[in-house]
N, C-alpha and C positions, 0 to 999 in steps of 0.2 A: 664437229667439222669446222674450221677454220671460214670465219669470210670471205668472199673473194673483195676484191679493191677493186674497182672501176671507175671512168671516167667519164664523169656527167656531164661536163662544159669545158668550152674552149675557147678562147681570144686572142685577138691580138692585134696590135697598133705597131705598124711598119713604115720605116722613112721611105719618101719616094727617092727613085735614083736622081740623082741631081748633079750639079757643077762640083768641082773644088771649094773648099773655103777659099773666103777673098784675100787672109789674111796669113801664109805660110810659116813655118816655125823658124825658118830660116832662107836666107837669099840663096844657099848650094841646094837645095833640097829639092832630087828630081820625082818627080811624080808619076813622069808620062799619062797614062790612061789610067791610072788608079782614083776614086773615088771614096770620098767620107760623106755618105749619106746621113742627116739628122733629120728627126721629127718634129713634124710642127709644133710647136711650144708657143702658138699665139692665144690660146685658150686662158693657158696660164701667165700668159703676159697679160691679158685683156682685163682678166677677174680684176675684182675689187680689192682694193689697195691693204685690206684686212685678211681677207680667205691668200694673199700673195704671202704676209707674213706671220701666217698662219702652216701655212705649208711651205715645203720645197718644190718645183718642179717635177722632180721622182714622185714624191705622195700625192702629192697632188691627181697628176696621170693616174697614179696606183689606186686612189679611193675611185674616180672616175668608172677606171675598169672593173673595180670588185663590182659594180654598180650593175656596168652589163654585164660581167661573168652572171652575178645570181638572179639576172634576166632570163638570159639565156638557161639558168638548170631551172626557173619554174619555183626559185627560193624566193624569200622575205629577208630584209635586213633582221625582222625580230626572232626569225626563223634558224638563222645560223649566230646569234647573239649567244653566248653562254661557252661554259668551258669545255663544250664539245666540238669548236672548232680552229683547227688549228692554222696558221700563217707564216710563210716562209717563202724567203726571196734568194735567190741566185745571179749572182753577177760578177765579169771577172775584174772591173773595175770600181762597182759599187757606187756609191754617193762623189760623186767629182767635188762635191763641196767640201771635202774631208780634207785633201788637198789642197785645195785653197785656201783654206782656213788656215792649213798647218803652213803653209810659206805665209800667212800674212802674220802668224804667229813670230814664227824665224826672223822678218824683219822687223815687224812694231813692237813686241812682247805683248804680254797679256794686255795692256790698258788700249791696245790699238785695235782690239776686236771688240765685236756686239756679243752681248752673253747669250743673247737669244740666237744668234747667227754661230756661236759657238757652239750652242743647246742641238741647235739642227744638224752639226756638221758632225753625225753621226754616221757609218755604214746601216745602222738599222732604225733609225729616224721614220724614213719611210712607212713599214712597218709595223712599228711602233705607234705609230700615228693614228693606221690606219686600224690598225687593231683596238684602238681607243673608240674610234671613229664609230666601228660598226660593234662593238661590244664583241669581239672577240678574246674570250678569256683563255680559250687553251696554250698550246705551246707555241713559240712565236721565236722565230730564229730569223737574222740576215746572214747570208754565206757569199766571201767571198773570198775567190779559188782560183779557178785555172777558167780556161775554156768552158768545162765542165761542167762549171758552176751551176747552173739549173738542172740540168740531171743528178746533181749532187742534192740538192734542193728535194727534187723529187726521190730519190731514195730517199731522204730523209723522213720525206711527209708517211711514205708508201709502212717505213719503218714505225712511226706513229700511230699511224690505223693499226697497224697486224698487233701492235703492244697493247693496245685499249688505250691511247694516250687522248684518241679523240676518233670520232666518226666521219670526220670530213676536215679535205684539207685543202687553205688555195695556197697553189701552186706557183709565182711568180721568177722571171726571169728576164734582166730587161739590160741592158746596157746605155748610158748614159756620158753622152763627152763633150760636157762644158768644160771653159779652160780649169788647170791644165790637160788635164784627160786626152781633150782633142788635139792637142800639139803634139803630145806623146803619139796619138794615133798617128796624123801627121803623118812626123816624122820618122815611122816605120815604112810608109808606102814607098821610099827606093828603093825597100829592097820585094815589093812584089810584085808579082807576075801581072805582065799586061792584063788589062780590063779587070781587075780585082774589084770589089769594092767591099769595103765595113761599112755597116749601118749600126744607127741606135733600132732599138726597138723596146718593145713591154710585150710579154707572152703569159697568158695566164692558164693554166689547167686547172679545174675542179675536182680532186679525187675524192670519192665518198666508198663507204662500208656499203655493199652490196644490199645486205636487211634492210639499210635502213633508205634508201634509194628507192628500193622495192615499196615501203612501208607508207612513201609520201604520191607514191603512184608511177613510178619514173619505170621506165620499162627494162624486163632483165637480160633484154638483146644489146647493153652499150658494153660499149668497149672495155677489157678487161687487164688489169696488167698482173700478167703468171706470175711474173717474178724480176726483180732489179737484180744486177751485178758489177761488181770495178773488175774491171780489163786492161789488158798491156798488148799492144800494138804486136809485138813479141813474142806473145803469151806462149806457154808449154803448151803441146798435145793432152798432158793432165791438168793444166789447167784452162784448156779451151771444154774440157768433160766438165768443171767444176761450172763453168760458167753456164754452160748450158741445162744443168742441174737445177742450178739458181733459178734461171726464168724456167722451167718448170714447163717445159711443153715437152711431154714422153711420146705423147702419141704422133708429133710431127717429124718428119722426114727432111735434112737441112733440104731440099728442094721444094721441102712445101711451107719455107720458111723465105720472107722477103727482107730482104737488109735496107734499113738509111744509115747511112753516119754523114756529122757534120766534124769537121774538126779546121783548127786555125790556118790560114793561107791556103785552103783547099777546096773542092766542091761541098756546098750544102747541098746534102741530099741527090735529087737525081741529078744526073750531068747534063751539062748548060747551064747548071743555076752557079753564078761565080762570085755571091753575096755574102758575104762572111756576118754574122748578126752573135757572135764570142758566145758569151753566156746565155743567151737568150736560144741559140742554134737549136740544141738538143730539142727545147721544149717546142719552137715555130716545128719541128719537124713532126712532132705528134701530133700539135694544130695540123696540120696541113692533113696528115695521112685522117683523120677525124671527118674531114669534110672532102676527100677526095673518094670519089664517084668509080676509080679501079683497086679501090683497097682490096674489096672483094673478089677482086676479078681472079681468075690461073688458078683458083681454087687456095688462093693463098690469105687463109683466116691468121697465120701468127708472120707476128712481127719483130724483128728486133732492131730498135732504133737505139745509136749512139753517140754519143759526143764523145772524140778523143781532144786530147790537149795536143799542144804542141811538143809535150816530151814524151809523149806517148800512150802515156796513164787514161783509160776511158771509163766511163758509166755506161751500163745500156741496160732499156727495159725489156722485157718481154709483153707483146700485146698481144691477145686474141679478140679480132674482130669480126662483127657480125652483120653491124648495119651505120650506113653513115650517114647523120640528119644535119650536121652544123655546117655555117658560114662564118669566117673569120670576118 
């Protein structure tokens, strides 16, 4: 019999709503009520002038959070050490240093950058880093995509476990918009809908093999994902069958099935929430539903959460839940 995959922890570190930058990409550039929410980065401004070039900003955050994520499931750094666990990140713009590197490259050529600042200006840096950090030997991927990018992420880990690639996987998803990143952000909000806003954020999920969850004591009521699937906004009536085959809930009735999707310029999740958080979305909305006190509620145990892109192409999981103990 197949393991089931479940979902042992969850986190995650969210910009507050805030002003405008002070400092716009352009003098025509209307804004009106749109907002570019960032996270505090005074941690890592403060640290020691060593652990600063040591890390990037992203790894930096990212080692912090593995920290509390296996707080939070009741792990040891020496406990997930070894090549049974795996690391993977989702984001739809990834490392903003990558960018700046490559225009500082464009104007000065190579002799005008730092090798080490080069060295970093990696999409999987982070990572990479981090997977050094806590002796994470198994498979170790950065992905960056669409919107989707962290539910891409999370198929991928969910694909991991079911192969025997590793018994546990962290799950990150995070958006980051130093310059240029954040101009480009910016300079997309004329064209959005009053009261919009994008955030940075970091969203971490810890997916583990159900044995061996069980095996460290962890209880067999957490959360479960049936099944992943890619979806089209569009989809066929054959393939909205295939879809629901994938997550793997036979015995539920679409009425006893509850829906979130996040996708770009539109409601995260339930409506009223008008925060757009790109890559990071899919994954905040699992967090959320983890530590939300009505998951259970109408009798409704499965879930399917999605992130669509903006050209229509989605991920979604399947969850069945049973009890909710976390706090973001």
């Amino acid at each position: 019999m197949k393991d089931s995959v479940i979902v042992s922890a969850a986190c995650a570190d969210l910009a507050p709503g805030g002003p405008l930058p002070a400092t716009r990409p352009s003098a025509d550039a209307t804004f009106g009520s749109f907002n570019v929410n960032f996270l505090d980065h005074s941690d890592f401004e403060a640290h020691r002038t060593a652990e600063r070039g040591r890390h990037t900003r992203v790894s930096f955050r990212m080692g912090q959070m593995i920290e509390k994520l296996l707080k939070e499931a009741g792990l040891t750094k020496e406990e997930v050490s070894g090549p049974r666990t795996a690391l993977i990140s989702g984001s739809k713009y990834g490392c903003s240093q990558v960018f700046e590197i490559h225009r500082r490259l464009r104007k000065h050529g190579p002799r005008g950058i730092d090798a080490v600042r080069f060295a970093q200006a990696t999409h999987n840096f982070p990572v990479s880093t981090c997977a050094i950090e806590y002796g994470l030997m198994g498979p170790c991927l950065a992905i960056v995509s669409t919107e989707t990018a962290g539910m891409d992420a999370l198929l991928c880990a969910h694909d991991w476990i079911t192969d025997d690639r590793c018994d546990r996987a962290i799950v990150v998803g995070f958006e980051d918009f130093s310059s240029p990143t954040g101009e480009h952000v910016c300079a997309q909000a004329k064209d959005a809908p009053s009261g919009q806003s994008v955030s940075e954020a970091m969203v971490m999920v810890l997916l583990e093999r159900q044995s061996c969850a069980k095996a460290r004591g962890v209880s067999s009521e957490m959360p479960q994902i049936t099944g992943m699937a890619t979806t089209h906004v569009n989809a066929a009536a054959t393939d909205a069958a295939r879809v629901r085959a994938k997550l793997a809930c036979p015995t539920a009735t679409h009425e006893q099935i509850s829906f979130l999707t996040t996708h770009r310029l539109g409601l995260c999740g339930e409506e009223g929430n008008d925060t757009d958080y790109l890559g990071a979305g899919g994954l905040l909305e699992i967090a959320h539903l983890l530590k939300s006190p009505n998951a259970g509620q109408r009798g409704q145990q499965h879930w399917q959460i999605s992130a669509m892109s903006q050209g229509g192409n989605g991920v979604t999981a399947g969850i069945k839940v049973t009890q909710m103990e976390y706090a973001l």
